[in-house]
N, C-alpha and C positions, 0 to 999 in steps of 0.2 A: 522563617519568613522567606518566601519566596521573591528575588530583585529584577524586577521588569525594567528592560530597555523599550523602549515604543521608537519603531523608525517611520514616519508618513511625510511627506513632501503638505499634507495636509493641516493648517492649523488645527481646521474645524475636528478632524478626525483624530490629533493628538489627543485634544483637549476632551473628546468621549472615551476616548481607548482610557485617559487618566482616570475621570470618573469611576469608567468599568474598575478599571483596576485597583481603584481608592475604596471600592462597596465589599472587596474583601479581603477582611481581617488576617489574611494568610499572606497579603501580597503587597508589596511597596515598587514606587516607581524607584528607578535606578538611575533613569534620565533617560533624554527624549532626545533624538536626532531629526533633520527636517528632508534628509537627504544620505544618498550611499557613504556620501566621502564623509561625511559627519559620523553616521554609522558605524564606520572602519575607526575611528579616530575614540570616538565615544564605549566600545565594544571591549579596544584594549584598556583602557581608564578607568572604567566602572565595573568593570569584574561584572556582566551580570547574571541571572541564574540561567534568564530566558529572554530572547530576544522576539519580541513582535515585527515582524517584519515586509510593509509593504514591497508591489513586486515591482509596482509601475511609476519610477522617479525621472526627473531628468537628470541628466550628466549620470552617475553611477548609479545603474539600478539596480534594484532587488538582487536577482540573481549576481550581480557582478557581487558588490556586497557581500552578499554569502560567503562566493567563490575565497574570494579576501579574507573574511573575518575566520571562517573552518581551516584555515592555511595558517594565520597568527593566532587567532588566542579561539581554539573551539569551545562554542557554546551551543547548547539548542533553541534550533530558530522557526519558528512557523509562520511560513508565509502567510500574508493576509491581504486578503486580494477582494476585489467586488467583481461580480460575476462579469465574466466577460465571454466573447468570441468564443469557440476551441481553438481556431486558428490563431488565436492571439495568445492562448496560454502557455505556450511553450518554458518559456522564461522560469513561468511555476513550477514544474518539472526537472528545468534542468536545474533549478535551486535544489530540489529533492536530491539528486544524481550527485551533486558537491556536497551534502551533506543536509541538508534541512530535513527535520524530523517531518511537519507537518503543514498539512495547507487549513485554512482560517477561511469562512464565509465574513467580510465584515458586516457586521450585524448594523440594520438601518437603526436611523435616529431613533429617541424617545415616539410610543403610540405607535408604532408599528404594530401589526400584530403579530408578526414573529422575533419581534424586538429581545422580548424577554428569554423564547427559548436559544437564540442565538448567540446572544452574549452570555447565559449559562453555559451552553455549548463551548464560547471560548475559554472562560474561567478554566473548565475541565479541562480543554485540553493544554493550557499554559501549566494546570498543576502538574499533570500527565507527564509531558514532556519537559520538567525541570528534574525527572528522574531520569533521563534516558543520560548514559555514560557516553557522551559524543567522543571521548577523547580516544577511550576506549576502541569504540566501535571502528573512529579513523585508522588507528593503530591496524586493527584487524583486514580491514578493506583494500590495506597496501600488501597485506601477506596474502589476503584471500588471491591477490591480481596475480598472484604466482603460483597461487596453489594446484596441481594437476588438475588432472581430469579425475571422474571416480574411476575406484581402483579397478580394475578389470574382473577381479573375483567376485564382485557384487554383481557384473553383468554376465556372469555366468549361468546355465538352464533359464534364463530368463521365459516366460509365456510370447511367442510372437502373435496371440490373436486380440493385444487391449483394442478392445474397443472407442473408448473415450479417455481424455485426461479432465478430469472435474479442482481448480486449484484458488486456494482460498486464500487472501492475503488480507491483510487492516494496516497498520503502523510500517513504513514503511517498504509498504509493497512494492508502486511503481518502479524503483530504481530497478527491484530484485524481480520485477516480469520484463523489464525493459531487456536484462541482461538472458535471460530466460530466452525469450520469444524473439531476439534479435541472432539469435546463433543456434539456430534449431535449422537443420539441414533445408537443402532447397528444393529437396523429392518428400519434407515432410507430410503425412496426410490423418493424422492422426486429428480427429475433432477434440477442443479443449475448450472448458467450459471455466470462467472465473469469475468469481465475486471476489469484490474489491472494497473494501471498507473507504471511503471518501466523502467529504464532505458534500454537499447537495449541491449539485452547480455545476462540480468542475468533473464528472466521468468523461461527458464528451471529450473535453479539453487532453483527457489523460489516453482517450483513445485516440484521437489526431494524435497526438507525442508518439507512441506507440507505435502508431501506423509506418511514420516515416525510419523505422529501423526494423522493419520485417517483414519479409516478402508473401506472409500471409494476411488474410482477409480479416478482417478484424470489422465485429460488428455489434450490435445490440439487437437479440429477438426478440421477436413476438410468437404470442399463443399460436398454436398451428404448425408454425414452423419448422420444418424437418432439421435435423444435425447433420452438418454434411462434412466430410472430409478436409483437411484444407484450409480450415473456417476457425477463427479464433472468437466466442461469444463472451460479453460481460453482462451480467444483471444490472437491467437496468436498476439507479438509485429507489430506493427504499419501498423495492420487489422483492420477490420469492423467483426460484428460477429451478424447476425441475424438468426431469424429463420423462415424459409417458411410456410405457409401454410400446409403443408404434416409434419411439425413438425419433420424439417431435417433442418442442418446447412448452410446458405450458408456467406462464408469466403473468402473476397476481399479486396486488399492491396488499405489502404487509398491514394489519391494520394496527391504526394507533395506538390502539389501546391494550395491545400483544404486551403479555408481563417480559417475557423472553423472545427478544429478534434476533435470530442466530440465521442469518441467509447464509453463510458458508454451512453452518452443519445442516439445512435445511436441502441446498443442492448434493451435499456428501451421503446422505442419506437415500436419497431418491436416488442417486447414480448405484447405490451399493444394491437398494433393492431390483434394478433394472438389468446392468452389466455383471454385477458381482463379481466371478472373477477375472473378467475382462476390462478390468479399468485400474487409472492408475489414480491414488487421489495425493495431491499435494500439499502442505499445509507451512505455508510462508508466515515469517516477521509479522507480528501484531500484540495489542492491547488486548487483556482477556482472554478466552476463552473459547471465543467462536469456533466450532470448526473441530472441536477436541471429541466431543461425544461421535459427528458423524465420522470425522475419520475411524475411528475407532470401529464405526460399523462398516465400513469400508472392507477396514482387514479382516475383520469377522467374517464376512462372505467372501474373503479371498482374495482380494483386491494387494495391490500391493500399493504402498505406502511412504510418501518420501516426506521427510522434516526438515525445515530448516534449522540449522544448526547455532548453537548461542555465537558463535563467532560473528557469522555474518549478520546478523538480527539486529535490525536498529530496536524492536523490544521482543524478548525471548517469552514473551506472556501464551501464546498458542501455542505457540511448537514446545516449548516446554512441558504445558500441560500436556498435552498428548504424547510426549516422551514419558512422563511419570504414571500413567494406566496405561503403557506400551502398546500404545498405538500408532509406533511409526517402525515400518521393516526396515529402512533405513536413514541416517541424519545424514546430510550433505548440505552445500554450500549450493547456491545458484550454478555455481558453474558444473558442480557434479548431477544437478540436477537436470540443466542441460545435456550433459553429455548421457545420462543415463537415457532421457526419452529420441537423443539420437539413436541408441543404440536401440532402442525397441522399437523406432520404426524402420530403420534397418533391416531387423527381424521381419519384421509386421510386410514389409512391401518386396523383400530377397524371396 
């Protein structure tokens, strides 16, 4: 039985989050807070498995919250937020960055008509994320702060001609592209293309976050549009995002009725058959599987390969699987992964 905390400043929104949470047989409430300080108070009390967590309270919010409760007693927390601003979402982010597994669309009232897939939506990911070892992970995130650079032997004969970085993330990406794309050299020019596994609503939000710690361009294409140096691209939400032959974007909405939506192995694959051994593909923290087949065709034509490593992974489900049919030339940590694509453009622009 999985034990839900519900934190909303909200009555109306308690009182549906219980409902949801009362319709399955897997999950019980554990109690309910109306407010951060409540939160904090209620978090260390009731031991629970997984906390629901709005972002936007008064007096202690959301992210404060967080900050507090992954400090005393860590549990996993998924933010749950109603679409807002990008410029307003910040808070959602940096709750990720202190520890929160996951962000939450809150699903509108009863007769919506995305009512029902959304609160399935949530269901999944509270079960999801009642498995994720926060305590663990914190444990590792304080050795990873120390952990070097990658070793110098790996940056050895390195190719200086990659073309593209193509880098695929789900369950805990953001924190691990934030650390990424915020310490990549100031002459970097290397084009990096990312899909981002997130809920509907909030990409913008996570590319304003983004933005403000990286002296690169940071954007969302469209069809036509050439790959330029410099230039940091995400897929847009629940797109396809390859690139053609002429080394221009082409951007088409996945269709619903697709058995298998793999947009991470869908971009990994179009970059292996384009660049081949001129790209480098990445394959960061996430739920599943996405992203495992095409890396794999990545290093097949040559490409060379980076994984994230179980330490750092808030869920080792991708890079795992692509560690077990060896498809990754090397596992590192964010930070080694950083310093490796410094070191190849380095190469790339010496």
């Amino acid at each position: 039985m999985i034990n839900v905390l519900i934190v909303d400043d909200s009555l109306t929104t308690r009182e549906y989050l219980k409902h949801i949470i009362d319709s399955d047989p897997r999950m019980q409430l554990a109690g309910e807070a109306k407010n951060g300080e409540d939160a904090i108070v209620k978090a260390e009390s009731v031991k629970p498995d997984v906390i629901i967590m709005d972002i936007q309270m008064p007096g202690i919010n959301g992210y404060e919250a967080t900050q507090a409760i992954m400090e005393k007693c860590p549990v996993p927390i998924i933010i749950h937020s109603a679409l807002v601003a990008p410029e307003h979402t910040e808070n959602i982010f940096k709750s990720m960055k202190v520890g929160a597994v996951a962000v939450s669309q809150k699903p509108p009232g009863l007769g919506h008509p995305e009512s029902k897939q959304l609160v399935e939506k949530l269901l999944r990911t509270v079960k999801l994320m009642s498995e994720v070892k926060v305590v663990r992970l914190l444990k590792q995130k304080k050795r990873a702060s120390q952990t070097k650079p990658v070793h110098t032997k790996i940056l050895q004969g390195l190719s200086s001609s990659t073309g593209i970085i193509a880098i695929g993330a789900s369950t805990g990406g953001p924190p691990a592209l934030q650390t990424i794309l915020s310490n990549l050299n100031h002459n970097f020019t290397i084009p990096i293309v990312i899909v981002q596994h997130i809920a509907n609503g909030f990409l913008n939000g996570m590319v304003d976050w983004l933005s403000k710690t990286t002296h690169l361009t940071l954007k969302i294409p469209k069809t036509g549009e050439p790959v330029k140096g410099g230039h940091v691209y995400f897929a847009p939400e629940d797109h396809h995002i390859a690139i053609s032959p002429a080394r221009a974007f082409q951007v088409y909405k996945i269709d619903a009725h697709e058995n298998f939506k793999r947009p991470i192995s869908h971009l990994f694959s179009s970059v292996a058959k384009i660049y081949k051994n001129n790209a480098i593909g990445v394959l960061l923290t996430g739920m599943g599987n996405d992203g495992v087949i095409g890396v794999k065709e990545m290093k097949e034509q040559g490409a060379t390969t980076l994984v994230q490593d179980k330490e750092s992974s808030v869920v080792f489900g991708m890079p795992g699987e692509a560690i077990k049919i060896n498809a990754a030339t090397y596992i590192l940590n964010p930070t080694g992964i950083t310093s490796f694509l410094n070191k190849i453009s380095r190469e790339r622009t010496g």
